[in-house]
C-alpha positions as CSV (number, residue, x, y, z in Angstrom):
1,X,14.5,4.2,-9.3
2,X,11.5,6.4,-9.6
3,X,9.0,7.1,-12.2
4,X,8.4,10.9,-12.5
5,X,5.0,10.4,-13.9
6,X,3.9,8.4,-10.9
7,X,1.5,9.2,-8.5
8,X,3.1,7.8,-5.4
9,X,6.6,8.1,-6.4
10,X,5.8,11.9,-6.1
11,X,4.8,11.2,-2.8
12,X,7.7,9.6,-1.7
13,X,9.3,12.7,-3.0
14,X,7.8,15.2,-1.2
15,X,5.7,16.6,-4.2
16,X,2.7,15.7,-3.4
17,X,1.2,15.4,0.4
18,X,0.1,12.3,2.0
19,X,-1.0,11.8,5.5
20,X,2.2,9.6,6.7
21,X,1.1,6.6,8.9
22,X,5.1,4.8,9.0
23,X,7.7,4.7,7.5
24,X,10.5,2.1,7.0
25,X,13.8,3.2,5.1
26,X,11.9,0.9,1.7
27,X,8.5,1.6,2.6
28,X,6.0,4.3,3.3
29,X,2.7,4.1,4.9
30,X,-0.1,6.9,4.2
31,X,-3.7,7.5,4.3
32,X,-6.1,6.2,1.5
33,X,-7.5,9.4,0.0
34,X,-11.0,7.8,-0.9
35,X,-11.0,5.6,1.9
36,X,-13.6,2.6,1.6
37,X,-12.9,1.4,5.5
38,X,-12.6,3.3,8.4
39,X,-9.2,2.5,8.5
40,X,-7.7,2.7,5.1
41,X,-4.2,2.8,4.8
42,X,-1.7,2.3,1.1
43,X,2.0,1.0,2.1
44,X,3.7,1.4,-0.8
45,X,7.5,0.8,-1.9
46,X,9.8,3.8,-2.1
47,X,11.4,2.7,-5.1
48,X,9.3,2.4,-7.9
49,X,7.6,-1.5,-9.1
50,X,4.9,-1.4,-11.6
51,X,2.9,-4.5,-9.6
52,X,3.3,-7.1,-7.5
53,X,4.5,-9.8,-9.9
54,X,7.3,-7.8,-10.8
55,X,8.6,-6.8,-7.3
56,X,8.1,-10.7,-6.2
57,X,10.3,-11.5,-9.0
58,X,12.9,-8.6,-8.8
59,X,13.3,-8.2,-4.9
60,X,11.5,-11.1,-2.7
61,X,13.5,-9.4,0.2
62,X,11.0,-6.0,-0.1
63,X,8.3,-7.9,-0.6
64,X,8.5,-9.1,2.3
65,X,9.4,-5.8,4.3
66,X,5.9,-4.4,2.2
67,X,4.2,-7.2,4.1
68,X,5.7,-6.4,7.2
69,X,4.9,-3.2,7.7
70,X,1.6,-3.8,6.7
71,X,0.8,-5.6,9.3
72,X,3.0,-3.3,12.0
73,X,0.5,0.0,10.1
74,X,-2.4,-2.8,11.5
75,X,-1.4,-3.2,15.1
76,X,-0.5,0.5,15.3
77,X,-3.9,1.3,14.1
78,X,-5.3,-0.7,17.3
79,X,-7.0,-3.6,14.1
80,X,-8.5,-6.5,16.2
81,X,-8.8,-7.8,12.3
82,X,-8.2,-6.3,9.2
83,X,-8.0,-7.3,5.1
84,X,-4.6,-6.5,2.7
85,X,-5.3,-6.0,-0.7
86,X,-3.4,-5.7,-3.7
87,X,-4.6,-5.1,-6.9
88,X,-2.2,-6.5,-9.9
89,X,-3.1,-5.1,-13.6
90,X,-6.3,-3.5,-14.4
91,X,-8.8,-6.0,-14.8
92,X,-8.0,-6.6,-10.8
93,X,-8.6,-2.6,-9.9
94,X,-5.1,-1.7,-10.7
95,X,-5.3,2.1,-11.4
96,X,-1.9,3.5,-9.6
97,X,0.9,1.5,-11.5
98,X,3.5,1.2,-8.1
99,X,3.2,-1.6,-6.4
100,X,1.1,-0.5,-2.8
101,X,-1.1,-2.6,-0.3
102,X,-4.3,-1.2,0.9
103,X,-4.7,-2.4,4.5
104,X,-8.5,-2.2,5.9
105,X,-10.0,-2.3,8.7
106,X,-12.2,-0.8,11.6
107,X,-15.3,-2.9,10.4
108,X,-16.4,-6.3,9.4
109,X,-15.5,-7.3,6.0
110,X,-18.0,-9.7,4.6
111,X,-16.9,-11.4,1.6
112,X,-17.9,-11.1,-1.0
113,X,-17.5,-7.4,-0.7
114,X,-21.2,-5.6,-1.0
């Protein structure tokens, strides 16, 4: 399922460029555009989930895989550390409505952030 208004569902399509870090035949891993680490990578599911809370309850399975390859766009980035956030609804930062996880890393990340 794919949302033709969306953002990153256009991505997955082709339509709009990314810089492609992985892929996983669920998931796609790409360069943040306005990236706030020196490594900033979104990994994002190819089908299209609003947030989170609805993916957790609709398909734990990719949930897990979205996790996953989080951490494998990590390692392949060389991270000794790095933070995974995900923003759910927009009083959390939610602006893209697909479900993604920003992975960060490349510097220290004090908390809180600032």
């Amino acid at each position: 399922m794919a949302d033709s208004d969306c953002l990153f569902c256009k991505i997955v399509k082709g339509d709009v460029q990314a810089t492609v870090v992985r892929e996983s035949d669920r998931t796609l891993a790409f360069r943040d555009i306005n990236p706030q680490a020196p490594t900033h990578a979104l990994v994002i599911t190819k089908d299209h989930w609003p947030t989170v809370a609805e993916l957790a309850t609709g398909d734990p399975d990719l949930l897990g895989e979205l996790h996953r390859e989080a951490a494998a766009v990590a390692a392949d980035e060389g991270l000794s550390g790095h933070r995974l956030v995900i923003n759910t609804g927009s009083s959390a930062g939610q602006t893209v409505w697909h479900v993604h996880v920003h992975v960060l890393g490349g510097r220290g990340m004090s908390w809180p952030p600032g």
